[in-house]
N, C-alpha and C positions, 0 to 999 in steps of 0.2 A: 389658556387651557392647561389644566391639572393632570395628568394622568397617574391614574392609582390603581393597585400598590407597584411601586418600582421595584422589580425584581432582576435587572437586568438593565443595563443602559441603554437611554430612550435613545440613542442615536442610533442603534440597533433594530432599536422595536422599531420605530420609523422605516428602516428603508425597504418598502413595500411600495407595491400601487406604482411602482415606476417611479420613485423616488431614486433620485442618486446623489450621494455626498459629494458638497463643491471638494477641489482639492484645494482649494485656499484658504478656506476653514472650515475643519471637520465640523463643525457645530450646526453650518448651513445646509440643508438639502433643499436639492430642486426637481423638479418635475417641468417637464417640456413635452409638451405632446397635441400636436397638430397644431393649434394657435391658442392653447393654452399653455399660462405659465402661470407654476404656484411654488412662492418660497418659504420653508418651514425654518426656524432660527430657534434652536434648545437650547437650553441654560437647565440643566438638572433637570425637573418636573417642570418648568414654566417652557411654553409655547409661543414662538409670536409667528401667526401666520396671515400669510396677506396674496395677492395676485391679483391676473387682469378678468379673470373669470367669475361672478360671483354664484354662478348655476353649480361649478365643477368644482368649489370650496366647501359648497353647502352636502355636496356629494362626498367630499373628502373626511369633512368633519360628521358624517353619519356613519360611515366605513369605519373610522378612528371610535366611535362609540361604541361600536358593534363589538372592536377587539380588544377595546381598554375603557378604563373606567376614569373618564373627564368630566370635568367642571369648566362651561363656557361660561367666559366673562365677557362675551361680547366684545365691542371695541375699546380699542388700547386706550385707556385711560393712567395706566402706571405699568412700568416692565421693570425689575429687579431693582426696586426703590427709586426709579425714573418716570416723575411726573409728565405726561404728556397731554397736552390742552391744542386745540383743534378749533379752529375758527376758517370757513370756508375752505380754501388750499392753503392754508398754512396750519403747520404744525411748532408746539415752542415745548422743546423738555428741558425740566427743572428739575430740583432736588431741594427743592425746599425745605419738605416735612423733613429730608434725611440733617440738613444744614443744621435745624434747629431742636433735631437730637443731639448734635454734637457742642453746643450752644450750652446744652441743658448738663451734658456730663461735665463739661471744663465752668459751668456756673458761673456764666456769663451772658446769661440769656436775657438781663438787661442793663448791660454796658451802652455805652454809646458808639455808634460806627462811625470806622472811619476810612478815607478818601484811597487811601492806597495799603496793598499787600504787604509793602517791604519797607523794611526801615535803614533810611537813609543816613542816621544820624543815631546814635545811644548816649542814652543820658549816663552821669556820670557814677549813679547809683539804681541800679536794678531795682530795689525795693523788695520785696518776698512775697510771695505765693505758694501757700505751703499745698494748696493742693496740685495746680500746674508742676508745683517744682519735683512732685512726686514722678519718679522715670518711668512706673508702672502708667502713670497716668501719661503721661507726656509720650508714652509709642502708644495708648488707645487712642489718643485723640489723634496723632501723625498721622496713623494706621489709615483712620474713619477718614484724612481729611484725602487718601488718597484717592479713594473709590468717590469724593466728591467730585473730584477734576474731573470725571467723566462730563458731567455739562457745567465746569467753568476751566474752561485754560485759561482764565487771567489768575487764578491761584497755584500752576502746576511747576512754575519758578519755585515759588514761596517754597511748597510743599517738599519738593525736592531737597531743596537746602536745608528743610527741618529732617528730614528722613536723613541725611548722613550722618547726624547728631544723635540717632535714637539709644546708642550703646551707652554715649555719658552722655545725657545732656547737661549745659551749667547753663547759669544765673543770662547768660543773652542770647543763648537760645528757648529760655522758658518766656524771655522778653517778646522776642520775634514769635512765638505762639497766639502770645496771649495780642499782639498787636495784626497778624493773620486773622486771629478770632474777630477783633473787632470790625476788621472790613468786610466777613462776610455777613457779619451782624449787621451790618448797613447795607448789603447787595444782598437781602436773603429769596428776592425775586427774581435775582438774573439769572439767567440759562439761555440756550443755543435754540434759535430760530430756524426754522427749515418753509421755504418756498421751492415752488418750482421753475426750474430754470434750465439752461442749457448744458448741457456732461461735458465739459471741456477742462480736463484736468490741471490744474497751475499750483507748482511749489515755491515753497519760500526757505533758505538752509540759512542759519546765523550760528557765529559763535562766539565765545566770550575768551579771549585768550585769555589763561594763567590767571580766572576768574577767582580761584580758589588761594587765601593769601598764606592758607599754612601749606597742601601739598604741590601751589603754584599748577594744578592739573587746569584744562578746560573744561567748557558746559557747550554740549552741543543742544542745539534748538531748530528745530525746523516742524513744519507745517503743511498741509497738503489742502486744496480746495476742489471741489468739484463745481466748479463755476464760480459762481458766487456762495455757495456752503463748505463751509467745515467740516472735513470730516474723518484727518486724523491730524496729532501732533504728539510733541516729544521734545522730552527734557532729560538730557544724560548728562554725567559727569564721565568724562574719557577716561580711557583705561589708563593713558600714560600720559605724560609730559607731553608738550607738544614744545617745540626748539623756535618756532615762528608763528606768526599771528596765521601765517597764511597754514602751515601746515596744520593749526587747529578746525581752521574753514574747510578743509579740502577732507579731514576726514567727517566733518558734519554733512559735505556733500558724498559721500558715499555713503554714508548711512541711510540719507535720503534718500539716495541711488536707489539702494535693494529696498526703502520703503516702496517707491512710486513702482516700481517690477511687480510687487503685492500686489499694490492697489489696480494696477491694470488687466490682473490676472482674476481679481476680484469685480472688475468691470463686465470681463470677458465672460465671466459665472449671470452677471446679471442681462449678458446681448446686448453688452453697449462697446461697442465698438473702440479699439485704442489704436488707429493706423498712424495717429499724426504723434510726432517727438512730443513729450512733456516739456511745457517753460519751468525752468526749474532758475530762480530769480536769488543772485548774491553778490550783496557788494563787497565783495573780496574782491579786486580788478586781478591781485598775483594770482586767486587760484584762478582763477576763470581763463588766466590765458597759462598757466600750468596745464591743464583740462585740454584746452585747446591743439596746445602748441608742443608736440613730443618733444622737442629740442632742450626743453626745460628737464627730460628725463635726470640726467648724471649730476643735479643738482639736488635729488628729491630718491634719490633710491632707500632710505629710510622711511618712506611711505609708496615704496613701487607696488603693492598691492592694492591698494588704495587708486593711487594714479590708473593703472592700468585698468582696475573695475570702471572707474567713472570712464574713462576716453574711451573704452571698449560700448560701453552703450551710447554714447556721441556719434562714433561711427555707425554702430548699429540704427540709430533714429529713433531710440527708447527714451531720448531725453536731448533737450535745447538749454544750453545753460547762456543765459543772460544776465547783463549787469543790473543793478535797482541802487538807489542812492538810500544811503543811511536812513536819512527820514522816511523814505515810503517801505523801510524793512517791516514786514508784519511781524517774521520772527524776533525783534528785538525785546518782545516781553516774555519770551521764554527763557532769555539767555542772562539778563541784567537785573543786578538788584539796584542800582545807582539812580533808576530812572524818575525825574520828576514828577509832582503828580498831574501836571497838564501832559507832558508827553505819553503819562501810565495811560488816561483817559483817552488821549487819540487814539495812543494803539488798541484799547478795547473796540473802541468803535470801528476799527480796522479787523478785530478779530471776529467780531459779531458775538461777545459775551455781554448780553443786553438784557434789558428789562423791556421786556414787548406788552403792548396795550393794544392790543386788536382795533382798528378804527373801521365803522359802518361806513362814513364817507373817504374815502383813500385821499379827497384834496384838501379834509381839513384837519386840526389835527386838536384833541382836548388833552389839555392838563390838568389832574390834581391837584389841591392847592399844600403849597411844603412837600411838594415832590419832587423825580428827577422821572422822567420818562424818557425811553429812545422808540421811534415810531417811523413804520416803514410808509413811507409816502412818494406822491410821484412828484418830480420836482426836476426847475430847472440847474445845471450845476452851479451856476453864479449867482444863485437868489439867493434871500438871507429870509429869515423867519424870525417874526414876530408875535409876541405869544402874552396876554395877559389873561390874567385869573379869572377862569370861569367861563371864557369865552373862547371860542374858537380861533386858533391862526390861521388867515388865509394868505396862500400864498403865488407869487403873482409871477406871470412868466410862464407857463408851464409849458412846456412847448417838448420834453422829451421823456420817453417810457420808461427811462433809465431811477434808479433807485437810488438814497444817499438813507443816512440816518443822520435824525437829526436830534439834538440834547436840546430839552426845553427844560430851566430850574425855574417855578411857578410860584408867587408866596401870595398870600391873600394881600388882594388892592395894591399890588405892584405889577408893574410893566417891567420883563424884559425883552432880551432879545440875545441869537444865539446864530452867529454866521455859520457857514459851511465853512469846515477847514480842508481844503484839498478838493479833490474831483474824485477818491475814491469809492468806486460804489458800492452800497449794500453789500457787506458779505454775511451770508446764513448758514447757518451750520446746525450741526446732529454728531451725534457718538454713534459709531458704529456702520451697523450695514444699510440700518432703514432711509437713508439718504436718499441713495440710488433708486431706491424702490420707489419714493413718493415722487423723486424728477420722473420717472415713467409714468406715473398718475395712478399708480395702486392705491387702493384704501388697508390702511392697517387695520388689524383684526386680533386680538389676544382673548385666547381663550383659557 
């Protein structure tokens, strides 16, 4: 919904009819009243509103016409260049159309893609690109690729590392562009899957000590899930040096610290309840019994602020910090540029930045042929799948409700096959606030 002419900020003109601004973010307003609930989410003149009521929306949106001049678009089909596609209770938002804007200004719209974000390895000659290597050009593209990472965090690493470059960029950071470009030229259908599930909030905090080889600073990385969905994360470069591996992790758990405070208070906005401690999951063993263990204080007074935030909500019950081993870290694709390309691939399928194909029957599963698809099926966790061209995998064992993702590559008149790696389940994700709203079973609505 549109509303014309803006004379005044719509977050203003909104709060009427028993609306009230969350205090978590000014942007949101809610309405609560008797057993109805309806939440309004503004961006400028764009509207996205949704609730459990559809008598007292249809009410709402007739009020709203009477005192402003809107344009219903019906259901959400795009919200601020976010493709959103809707098949029974699942929702999958993309950016596709926006990716292959960005494609078309660095004119490379058709290269050939490729497997992984980062580059591991630089050849020994750059080559030229006299439009990439233009700086004008090289912060629009940065720019454009940041508001991408809203539905893909398997590029918000990359992106990062280009954005500290934007003042000078040279000859290997127009390299590292132009080789970012080519993997979204090959993932230009992946984006963040949203099902419904249960609101039990689990963090993930990583960091990359003295990542950075000229200022020797850290990259901190951590990630937040509402069950099995996505639904914030984050890639910083720390303020200062950090002296030890541990004191770079300890201040990436604090940051996450006062994220998950947000998010709980943003829960609280939507009536979903936050009594139980956050897992907040790092395999640092020194910060976690730092955190733990005040004894460790007079070793660490160079981060006593830090310390003292995180152990202060430990006590409080605002957060449970547990250990995770290296490999099942979700956060380590925020934080590393070194990463293999089989490791980059698990951890996407760990993040849930997937290419979703809605399947009519959930127990079988079609492929494309010269495809990759990731498809949400119900499966046992020690079955393997088998998958040839054109015909359906069936797969065998199914004995638990729980979810995996599984990669089938298809090529015409070839058989393969494609084990499970791990027992980690399905995780689904969303940017933003509409998470929460569709786990309660709201239907989104943009007008």
């Amino acid at each position: 919904m549109r509303p014309y002419p803006l004379r005044s900020n719509p977050r203003e003109r909104c709060s009427f009819g028993g609306f009230t601004h969350s205090k978590s973010d000014p942007s949101l307003l809610l309405l609560r009243q008797q057993q109805v609930n309806i939440y309004l989410l503004i961006y400028v003149d764009d509207i996205l509103l949704t609730g459990d009521n559809p008598a007292a929306i249809t009410e709402l949106l007739s009020k709203l016409n009477l005192k402003f001049a809107m344009k219903n678009l019906g259901d959400a089909h795009a919200f601020l260049g976010i493709q959103i596609r809707k098949h029974n209770s699942q929702y999958f938002l993309s950016q596709e159309s926006y990716a292959v804007t960005i494609l078309q200004h660095a004119n490379l719209l058709d290269c050939n893609g490729l497997a992984s974000p980062t580059c591991t390895k630089f050849p020994s000659d750059f080559g030229q690109d006299s439009h990439l290597s233009d700086p004008r050009t090289y912060r629009s593209i940065t720019g454009a690729l940041k508001y991408l990472t809203l539905t893909r965090p398997d590029i918000a690493f990359s992106t990062n590392l280009l954005s500290q470059h934007m003042h000078d960029p040279g000859p290997q950071h127009v390299y590292m562009l132009k080789h970012l470009l080519r993997y979204i030229k090959g993932t230009l259908d992946f984006g963040l899957p949203i099902t419904k599930s249960n609101l039990i909030l689990r963090s993930f905090s990583d960091a990359d000590w003295e990542g950075d080889p000229i200022s020797r600073k850290s990259t901190s990385g951590f990630c937040s899930f509402l069950s099995d969905t996505l639904i914030s994360w984050t890639v910083k470069k720390q303020h200062t040096v950090a002296r030890s591996s541990t004191e770079s992790e300890y201040r990436s758990l604090a940051a996450l610290t006062a994220d998950i405070i947000w998010l709980k208070r943003i829960l609280t906005d939507f009536g979903i309840p936050s009594d139980q401690p956050t897992d907040l999951f790092c395999d640092n063993t020194s910060a976690i019994a730092l955190a733990n263990n005040p004894v460790f204080h007079a070793r660490t007074k160079h981060i006593e602020i830090d310390q003292r935030f995180v152990r202060d909500h430990i006590t409080n019950h605002n957060i449970r910090l547990l250990p995770i081993s290296t490999v099942d870290q979700v956060a380590d694709i925020l934080t590393k540029s070194s990463l293999s390309t089989p490791r980059f691939q698990q951890l996407i399928t760990k993040l849930t930045t997937l290419q979703l194909q809605f399947c009519s029957n959930p127990h079988v599963l079609r492929s494309d042929p010269c495809s990759r698809a990731r498809v949400l099926v119900p499966t046992r966790f020690t079955c393997a799948l088998r998958a040839s061209y054109n015909q359906p995998a069936a797969l065998s064992g199914m004995t638990s409700t729980s979810y995996v993702t599984l990669l089938v590559i298809a090529t015409p008149n070839c058989t393969c096959s494609s084990d499970l790696q791990g027992t980690m389940p399905l995780r689904l994700a969303c940017t933003g606030l509409t998470t929460c709203l569709h786990s309660r079973g709201y239907a989104l609505t943009r007008m």
